[in-house]
N, C-alpha and C positions, 0 to 999 in steps of 0.2 A: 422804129420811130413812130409808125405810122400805131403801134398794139400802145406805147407809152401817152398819145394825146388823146386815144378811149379812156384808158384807166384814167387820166388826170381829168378827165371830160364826167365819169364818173365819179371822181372823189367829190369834185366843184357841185354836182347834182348833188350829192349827198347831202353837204355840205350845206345846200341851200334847203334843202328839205326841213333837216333839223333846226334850221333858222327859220324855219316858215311851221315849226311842228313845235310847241313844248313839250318836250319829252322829261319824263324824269324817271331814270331805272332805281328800282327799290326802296321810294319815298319813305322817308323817318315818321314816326305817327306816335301821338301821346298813347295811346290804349284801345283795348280791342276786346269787342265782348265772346272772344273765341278762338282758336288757337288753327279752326278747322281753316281758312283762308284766309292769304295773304297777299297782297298788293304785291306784283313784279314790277311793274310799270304802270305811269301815267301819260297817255300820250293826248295832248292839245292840240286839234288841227283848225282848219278853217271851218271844219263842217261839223263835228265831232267832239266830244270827249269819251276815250276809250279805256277802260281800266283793264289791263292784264293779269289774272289772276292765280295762284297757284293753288290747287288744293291738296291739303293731306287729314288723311283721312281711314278707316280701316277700310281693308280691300272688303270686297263684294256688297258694302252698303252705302246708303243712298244719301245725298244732300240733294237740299234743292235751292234755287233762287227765286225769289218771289218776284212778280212782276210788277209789285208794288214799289219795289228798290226806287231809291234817289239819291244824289249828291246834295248834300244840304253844306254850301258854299259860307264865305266868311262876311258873305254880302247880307245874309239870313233870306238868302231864295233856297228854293230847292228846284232840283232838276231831276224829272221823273223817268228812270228808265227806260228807253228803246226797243233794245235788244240782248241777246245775247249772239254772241258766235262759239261755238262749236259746246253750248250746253242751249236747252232751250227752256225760257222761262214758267217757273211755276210747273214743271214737272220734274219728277225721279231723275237725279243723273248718279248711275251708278259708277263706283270707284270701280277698278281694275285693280290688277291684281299687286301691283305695286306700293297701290295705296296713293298714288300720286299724279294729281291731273292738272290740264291747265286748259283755260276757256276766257273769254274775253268777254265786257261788259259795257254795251255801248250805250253813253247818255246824251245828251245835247251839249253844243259848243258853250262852253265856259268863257264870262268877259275875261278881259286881259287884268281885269286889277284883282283876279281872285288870287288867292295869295294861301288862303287853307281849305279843306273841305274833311267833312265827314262821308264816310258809307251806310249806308242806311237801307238796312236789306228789310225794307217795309219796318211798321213800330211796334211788331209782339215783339210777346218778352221773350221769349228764343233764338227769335231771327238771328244773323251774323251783322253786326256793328265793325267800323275803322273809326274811330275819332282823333281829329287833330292831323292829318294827312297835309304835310306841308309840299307843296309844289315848286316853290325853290330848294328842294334839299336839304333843307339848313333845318333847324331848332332852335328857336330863341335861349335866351340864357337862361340855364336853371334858378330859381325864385327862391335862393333859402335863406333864411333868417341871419341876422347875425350869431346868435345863441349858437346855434347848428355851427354853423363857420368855427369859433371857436373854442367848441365845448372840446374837455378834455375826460378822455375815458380810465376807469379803474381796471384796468386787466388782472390785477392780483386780488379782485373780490372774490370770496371763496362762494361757493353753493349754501343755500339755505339749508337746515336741516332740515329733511324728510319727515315729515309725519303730515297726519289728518289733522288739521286745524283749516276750521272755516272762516269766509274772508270773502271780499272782493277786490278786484284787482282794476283800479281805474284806467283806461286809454285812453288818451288824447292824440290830437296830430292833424294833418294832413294832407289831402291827395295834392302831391305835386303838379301842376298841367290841368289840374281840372276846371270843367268847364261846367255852367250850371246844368246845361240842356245835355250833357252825359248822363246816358241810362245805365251808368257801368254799377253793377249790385258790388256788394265790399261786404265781407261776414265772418264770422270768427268760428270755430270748429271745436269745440272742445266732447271729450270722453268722460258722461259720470260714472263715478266711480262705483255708483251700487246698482247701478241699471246697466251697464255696459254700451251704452248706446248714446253713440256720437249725434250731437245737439250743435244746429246751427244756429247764431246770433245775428240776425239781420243788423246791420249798421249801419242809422243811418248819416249821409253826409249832406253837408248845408252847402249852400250856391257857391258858396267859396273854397269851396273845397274840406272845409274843416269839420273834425268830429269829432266824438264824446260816447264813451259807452262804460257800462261796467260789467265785469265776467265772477259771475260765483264760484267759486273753486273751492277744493276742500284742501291742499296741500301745493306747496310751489311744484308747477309741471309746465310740460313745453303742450301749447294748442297750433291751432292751424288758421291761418287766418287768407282769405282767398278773396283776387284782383278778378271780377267777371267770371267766366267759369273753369277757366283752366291755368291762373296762375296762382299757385301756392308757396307761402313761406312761414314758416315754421318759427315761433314767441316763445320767448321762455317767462312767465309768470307769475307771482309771489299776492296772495291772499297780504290785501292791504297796502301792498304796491302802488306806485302809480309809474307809467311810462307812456313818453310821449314820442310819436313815431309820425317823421315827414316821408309821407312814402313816394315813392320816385317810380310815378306811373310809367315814362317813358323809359328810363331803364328795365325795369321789369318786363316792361313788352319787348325791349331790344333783345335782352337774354334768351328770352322764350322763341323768338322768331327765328326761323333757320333759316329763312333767307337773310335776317341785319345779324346775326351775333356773332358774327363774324369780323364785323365792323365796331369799332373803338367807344370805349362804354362810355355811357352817357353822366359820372358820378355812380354812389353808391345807390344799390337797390333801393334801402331805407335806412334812414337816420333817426339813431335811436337818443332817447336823454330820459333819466329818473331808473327807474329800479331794476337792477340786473343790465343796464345797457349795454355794457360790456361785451358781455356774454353774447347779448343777441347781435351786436355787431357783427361779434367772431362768427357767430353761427349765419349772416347776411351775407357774410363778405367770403366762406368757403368754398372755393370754387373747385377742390376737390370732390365733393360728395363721397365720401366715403361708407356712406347708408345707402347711395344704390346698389349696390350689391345684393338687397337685400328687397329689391323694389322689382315685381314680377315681371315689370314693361321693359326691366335690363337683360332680364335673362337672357341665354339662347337655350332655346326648348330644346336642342336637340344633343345638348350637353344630358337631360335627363330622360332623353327617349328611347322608351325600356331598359331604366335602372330599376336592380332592384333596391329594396327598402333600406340595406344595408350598404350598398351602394350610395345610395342619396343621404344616408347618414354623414358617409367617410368626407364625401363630397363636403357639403354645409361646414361641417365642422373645420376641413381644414382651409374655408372662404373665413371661418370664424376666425379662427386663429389668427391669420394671414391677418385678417383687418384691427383687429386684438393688437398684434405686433406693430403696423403703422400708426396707430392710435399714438400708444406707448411711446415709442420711438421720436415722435415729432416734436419734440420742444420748441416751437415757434409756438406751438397754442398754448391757451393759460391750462392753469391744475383742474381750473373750474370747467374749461369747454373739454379737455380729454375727458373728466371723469361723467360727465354727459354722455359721450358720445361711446364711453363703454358700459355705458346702463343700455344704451337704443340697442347697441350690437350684441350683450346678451338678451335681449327682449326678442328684437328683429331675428336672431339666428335660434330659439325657444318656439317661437311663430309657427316661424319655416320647417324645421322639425316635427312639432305637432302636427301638420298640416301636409303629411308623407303621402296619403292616400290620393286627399283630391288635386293637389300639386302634379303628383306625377300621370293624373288622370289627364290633365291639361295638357301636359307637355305632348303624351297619345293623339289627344282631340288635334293636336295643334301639327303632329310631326306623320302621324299617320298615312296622310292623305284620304282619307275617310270622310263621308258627311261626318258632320258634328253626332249627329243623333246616332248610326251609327258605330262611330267610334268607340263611343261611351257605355255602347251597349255589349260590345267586342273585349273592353278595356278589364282585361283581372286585377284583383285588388291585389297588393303587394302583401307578399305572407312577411310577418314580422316577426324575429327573431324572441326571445325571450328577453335577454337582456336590451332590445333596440330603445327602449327608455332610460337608458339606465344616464344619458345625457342632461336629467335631469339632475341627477347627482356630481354627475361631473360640471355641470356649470354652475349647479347650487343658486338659481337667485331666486325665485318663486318666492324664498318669504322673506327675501332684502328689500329693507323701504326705499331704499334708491330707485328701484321699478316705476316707484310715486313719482318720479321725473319725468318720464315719457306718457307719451300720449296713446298707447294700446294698451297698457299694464291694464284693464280693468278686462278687455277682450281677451287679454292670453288667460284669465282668472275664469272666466268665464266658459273660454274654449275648453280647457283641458279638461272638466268637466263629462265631456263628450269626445274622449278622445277613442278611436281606436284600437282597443286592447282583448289580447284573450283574456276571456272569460272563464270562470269556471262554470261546469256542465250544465249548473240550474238558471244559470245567467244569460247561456249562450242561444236557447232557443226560447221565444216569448211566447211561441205557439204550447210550447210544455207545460208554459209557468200560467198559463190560461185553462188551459183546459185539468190542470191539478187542482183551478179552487172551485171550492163549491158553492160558487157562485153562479157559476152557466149551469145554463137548463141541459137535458140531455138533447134535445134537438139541437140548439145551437152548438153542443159539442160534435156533433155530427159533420154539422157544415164546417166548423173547423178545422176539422184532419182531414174531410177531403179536400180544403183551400190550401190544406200544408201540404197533402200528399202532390198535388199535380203540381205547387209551386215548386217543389222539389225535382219535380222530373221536368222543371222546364215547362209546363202547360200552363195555360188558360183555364181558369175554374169556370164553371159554369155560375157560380157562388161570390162570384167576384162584388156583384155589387153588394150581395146579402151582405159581405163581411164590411163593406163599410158603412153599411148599420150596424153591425156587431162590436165595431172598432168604438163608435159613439156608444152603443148602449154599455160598451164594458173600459169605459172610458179610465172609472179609479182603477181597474187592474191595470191596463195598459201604464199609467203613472206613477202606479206602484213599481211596478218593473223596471220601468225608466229609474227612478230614485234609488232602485237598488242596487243598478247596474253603476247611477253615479258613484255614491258610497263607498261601492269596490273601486273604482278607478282613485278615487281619494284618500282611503283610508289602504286599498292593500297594495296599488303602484305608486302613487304621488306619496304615500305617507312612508312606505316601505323604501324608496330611493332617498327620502330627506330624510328617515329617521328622528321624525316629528310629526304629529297631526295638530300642533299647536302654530302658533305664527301668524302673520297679518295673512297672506294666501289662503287659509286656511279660515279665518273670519271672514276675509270677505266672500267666500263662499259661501258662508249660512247666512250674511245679512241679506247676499242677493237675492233668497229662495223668499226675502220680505218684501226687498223692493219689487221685485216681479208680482207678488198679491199686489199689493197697489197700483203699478200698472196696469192690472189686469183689473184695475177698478174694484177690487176686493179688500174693501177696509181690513185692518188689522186686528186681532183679538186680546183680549186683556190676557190669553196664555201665550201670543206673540212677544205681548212686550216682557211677562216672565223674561220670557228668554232672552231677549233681546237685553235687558235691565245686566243680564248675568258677565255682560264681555266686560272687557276690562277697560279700553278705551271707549269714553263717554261722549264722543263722536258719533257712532254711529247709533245711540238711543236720543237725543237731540235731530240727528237727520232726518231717522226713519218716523220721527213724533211730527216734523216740520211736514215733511210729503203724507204723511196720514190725515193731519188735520187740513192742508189742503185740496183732499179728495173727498173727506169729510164734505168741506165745503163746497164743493162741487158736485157732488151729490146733492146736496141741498139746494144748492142753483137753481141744477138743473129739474127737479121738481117743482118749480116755477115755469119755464121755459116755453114756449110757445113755437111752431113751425115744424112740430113732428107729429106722425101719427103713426099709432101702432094697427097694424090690420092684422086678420086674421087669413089664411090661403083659403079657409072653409075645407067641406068635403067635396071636392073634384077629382076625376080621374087625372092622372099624370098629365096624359097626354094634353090634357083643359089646363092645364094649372096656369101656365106662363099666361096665356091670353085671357083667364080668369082674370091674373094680375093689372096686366096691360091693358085691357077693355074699357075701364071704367076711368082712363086717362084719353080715352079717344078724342083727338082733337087738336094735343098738344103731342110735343115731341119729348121722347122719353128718354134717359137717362137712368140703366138700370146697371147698378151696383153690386156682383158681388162679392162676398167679403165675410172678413171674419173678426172676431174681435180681437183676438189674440197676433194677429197681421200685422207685422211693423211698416209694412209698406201701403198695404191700407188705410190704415189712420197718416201716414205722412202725405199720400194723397187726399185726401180729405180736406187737410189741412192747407194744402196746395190751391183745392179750390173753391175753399172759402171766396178769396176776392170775386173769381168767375162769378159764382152763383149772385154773389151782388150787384154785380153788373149785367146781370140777365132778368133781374127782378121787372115783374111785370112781365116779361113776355111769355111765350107759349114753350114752354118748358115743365116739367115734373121729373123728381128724382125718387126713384125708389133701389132703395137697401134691400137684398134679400142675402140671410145671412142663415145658416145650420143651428142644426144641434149643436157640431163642435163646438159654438160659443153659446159658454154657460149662460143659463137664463137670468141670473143675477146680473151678473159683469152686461150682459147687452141690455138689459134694463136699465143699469146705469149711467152707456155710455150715449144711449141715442138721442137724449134730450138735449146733444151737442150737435146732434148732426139731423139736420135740417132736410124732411124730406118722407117719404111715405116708407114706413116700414117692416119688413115679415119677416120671419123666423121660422121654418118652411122642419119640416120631419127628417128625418136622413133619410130614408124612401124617397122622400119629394127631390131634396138636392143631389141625391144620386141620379134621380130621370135628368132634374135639370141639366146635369154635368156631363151627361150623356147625349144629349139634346141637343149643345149647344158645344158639346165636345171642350168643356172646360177644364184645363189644364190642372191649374192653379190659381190662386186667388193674390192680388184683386184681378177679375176679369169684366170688362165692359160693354155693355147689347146697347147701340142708340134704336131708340122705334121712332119708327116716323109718325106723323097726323093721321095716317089711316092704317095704322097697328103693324105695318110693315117693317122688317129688320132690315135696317141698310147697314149697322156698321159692328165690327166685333174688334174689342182692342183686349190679345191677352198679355195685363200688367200694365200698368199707368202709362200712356203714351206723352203723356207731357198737358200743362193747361190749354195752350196754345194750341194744339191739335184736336183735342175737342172741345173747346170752343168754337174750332174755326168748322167743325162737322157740326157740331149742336147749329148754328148759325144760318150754315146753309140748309139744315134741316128745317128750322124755323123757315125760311124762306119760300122752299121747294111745296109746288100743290101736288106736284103727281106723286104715287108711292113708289117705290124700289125697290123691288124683292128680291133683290142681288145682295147676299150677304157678303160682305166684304170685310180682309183681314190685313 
């Protein structure tokens, strides 16, 4: 009796706590600018508001919380972070091995009539964001139109026909929930067709939530279109279309979250009305996924941990099949979403296949137990049978225009290209196919075969850097060899399994070889368009005329253009060269770049930090480009009167010391210098705007120097 009036004596404490605490376990929230942390609880005391956090995240690296964080409440205060418990602000908290933590976020007591709050992990654009965190539990009613309410869908529309025909396709719609003072980004994702290279469409939304945008396409295909940074849903598309889509912020968060998705959906993701809605309903509302199969984050690594090649064949193909057959099978979906969804699974399982080497390299890296670097370096290439392509044949799609429905078709065109195949003898080694023309000197053939002889036994040349001047100075052979090796892979595997070197696969591989000169900022030549004049569909001499004359013009721009200088490195010794560079900025904090022109990720950083730069105008800042030989002297001529900032173009001797120097990997690689020509910071590969910003900044600030190079 006397153990039953404890226990009741504790329920009634309990009881009272929670009556004296608002608590609310795993609050409902309109959207979230990330998927890395999620609210467990909110708990309201008399002293306190403490938000319970989960994170997930990859094991062994780092997030952090900024101590700038606040609760911006429905009263329009904000309430400025405390504390943390068991993470400590504004440092490294690294993940475990699980991948999954949890740490607690302590702010000030909240009035009793707060009713919503945002999380507000300080106001960069990367930070982690909650918006719309309701503190009764509840969600107001969904807001949708009558139109939406009653519209009724065609599920017997059939698929547009395939082919290249250019267009735009209008969007209208949307964000359900939203709020003006949401910083949540919203952008569309598409693949061209003749560059291979996926192009974001910033979107923007009006205070009301509502938006407007147009997408150039060249043929009806499915894009990507993406809610903050990590939620994606996939539009099917039609050049001259229009569709209007209410997107349903808080379900999309709910799906994605693994603490709520478990809990009762909040309506449909998105609601669709105008061209093809149908379709994309069916493809909204799939709660199968039958395309993860084919998504690498599904995988388990250790189903491919040391397969061989012929192995990971049998494997793939009979996931193919298998998924081939539920496709098929399912009649609840229309004629139009199965025959979709066996375009992606011959594309998706085409991919996968081509992709034998570094695929199962991964699975090593990942199942081994090995450092990464290590592994990789341990990991043998898998020897491939003769016929192990021969799945090109057997699945035959490469030159079906239905491919034109998905959204990679331009990257498997591209890929194969470069696929892994024996060679025949003159193909298989480029040090032969080098030193047979007579084009190298007899010295440089020297250094050659002893750079092939010791790479061959496993050594370290003493010739090592010599040869990446030799690489530059014998650049057309090296290209040549490349070209020739593609050719074979197109003309005697790709062309020998399909039994054709004719077909759309097969054009758009020679238009590509035009859109890449443009690219690479290399106007096109009047024996370009010859050829180009010669294909048969008039698509692509209209496309490649449209990107010609606006490189043209930007060429011509930018020989107006003001805010770049070209400099010269002079004659200095190696070892002077960098503070040669860096000297005559003493004073100001530097920002050194480098980089190359031919860099996809270099220009998309660039690109990135346009706004920064504008926003740093006027203060004590200099940015200087130093960029190689690799990049031809035309194409960087061309392209620097975009990019804003002091610039050199240094010897391959010079950028070999530098690379040495500064131990640079790969490009882009980034040196901040401080006011008194001191290295404080090295980032190898764009570390994000926000991260150096927030170093340029306190560099600006800082009077003493720091000759702690940090990485």
């Amino acid at each position: 009796m006397k153990n039953f009036g404890i226990l009741l004596l504790a329920m009634v404490s309990c009881c009272l706590l929670q009556a004296k605490n608002r608590v609310v376990k795993q609050p409902p929230f309109i959207a979230r600018s990330s998927s890395t942390i999620e609210i467990d609880r909110v708990v309201v005391s008399d002293t306190a508001t403490v938000l319970d956090i989960k994170a997930f995240f990859r094991p062994h690296n780092w997030i952090q919380i900024s101590n700038e964080s606040y609760l911006l409440a429905d009263n329009g205060e904000k309430y400025p972070i405390r504390s943390g418990n068991g993470i400590t602000l504004g440092e490294k908290f690294w993940m475990p091995d699980s991948g999954e933590a949890s740490f607690s976020l302590i702010f000030p007591l909240l009035p009793p009539t707060v009713k919503v709050i945002d999380f507000i992990e300080s106001d960069c654009e990367d930070c982690f964001k909650v918006w719309g965190i309701h503190l009764d539990g509840k969600l107001p009613e969904l807001d949708l139109s009558d139109d939406v309410k009653k519209q009724k869908l065609n599920y017997d529309e059939p698929l547009p026909k395939a082919e290249l025909k250019d267009g735009k396709s209008v969007i209208t719609g949307r964000l359900l929930g939203y709020e003006k003072h949401y910083a949540l980004p919203f952008s569309c994702r598409t693949c061209d067709l003749l560059t291979a290279k996926f192009e974001d469409t910033e979107i923007k939304v009006n205070e009301d939530g509502t938006f407007r945008t147009e997408i150039e396409l060249c043929t009806p295909t499915t894009v990507s279109f993406s809610v903050g940074r990590d939620i994606y849903f996939d539009v099917f598309l039609v050049p001259g279309g229009e569709l209007d889509m209410a997107v349903n912020l808080r379900e999309l968060s709910r799906s994605e979250s693994k603490l709520l998705k478990g809990k009762r959906a909040g309506g449909k993701k998105v609601y669709f009305s105008g061209t093809m809605a149908a379709l994309n309903d069916e493809m909204i509302t799939d709660d199968e996924h039958l395309m993860d199969v084919w998504g690498m984050v599904h995988w388990n690594m250790n189903d491919l941990y040391n397969m061989t090649a012929g192995q990971y064949k049998a494997y793939w193909l009979k996931k193919y099949e298998e998924t081939k057959s539920a496709i098929c099978s399912d009649k609840k979906r229309s004629q139009a979403y199965r025959n979709l969804l066996l375009a992606q699974n011959d594309l998706l399982c085409t991919l996968t296949l081509t992709r034998v080497s570094s695929n199962l390299a991964y699975a090593y890296v990942q199942c081994s137990g090995l450092p990464a670097r290590e592994a990789y370096q341990k990991f043998k290439q898998p020897e491939l049978s003769d016929d192990f392509y021969d799945y090109i044949r057997q699945l035959n799609i490469l030159n079906s225009p239905v491919m034109l429905y998905t959204n990679g078709y331009a990257d498997l065109v591209r890929g194969m290209g470069y696929m892994r195949v024996k060679m025949d003898d003159k193909l298989s080694d480029i040090f032969a196919f080098i030193l047979s023309s007579d084009k190298v000197s007899v010295e440089d053939a020297e250094i050659i075969r002893e750079f092939k002889a010791n790479t061959d036994a496993g050594k370290t040349s003493v010739y090592r850097e010599k040869m990446g001047e030799l690489r530059i100075k014998y650049d057309d052979l090296f290209k040549e060899f490349s070209s020739m090796q593609q050719d074979y892979i197109l003309k005697k595997i790709i062309a020998g399994y399909l039994g054709t070197e004719q077909g759309l696969f097969f054009d758009l591989q020679k238009m590509m070889k035009y859109a890449q000169k443009i690219s690479d900022f290399t106007p096109l030549t009047i024996h370009d368009f010859e050829e180009i004049r010669k294909m048969s569909d008039p698509y692509y001499l209209s496309r490649l005329t449209r990107m010609n004359n606006r490189l043209l013009e930007t060429i011509e721009a930018n020989k107006k253009k003001k805010g770049y200088t070209v400099n010269e490195s002079g004659e200095v010794k190696d070892e002077d060269l960098f503070y040669s560079i860096t000297s005559k900025f003493k004073g100001k904090v530097i920002l050194v770049d480098f980089w190359a022109t031919w860099c996809g990720p270099c220009k998309m950083a660039m690109k990135q930090m346009k706004p920064m730069k504008k926003d740093l105008e006027g203060k004590d800042i200099v940015y200087v480009f130093i960029a190689g030989e690799n990049s031809p002297k035309e194409t960087w001529d061309n392209m620097i009167p975009d990019i804003h900032g002091e610039h050199y173009r240094v010897t391959a001797a010079q950028w070999n010391y530098l690379s040495k120097q500064f131990s640079i990997q790969g490009v882009p690689t980034y040196i901040i210098v401080d006011k008194e020509g001191g290295i404080i910071q090295k980032y190898t590969g764009f570390p994000g705007v926000d991260t150096v910003k927030k170093r340029i900044n306190k560099s600006i600030r800082e009077i003493k120097n720091v000759f702690v190079l940090q990485e």
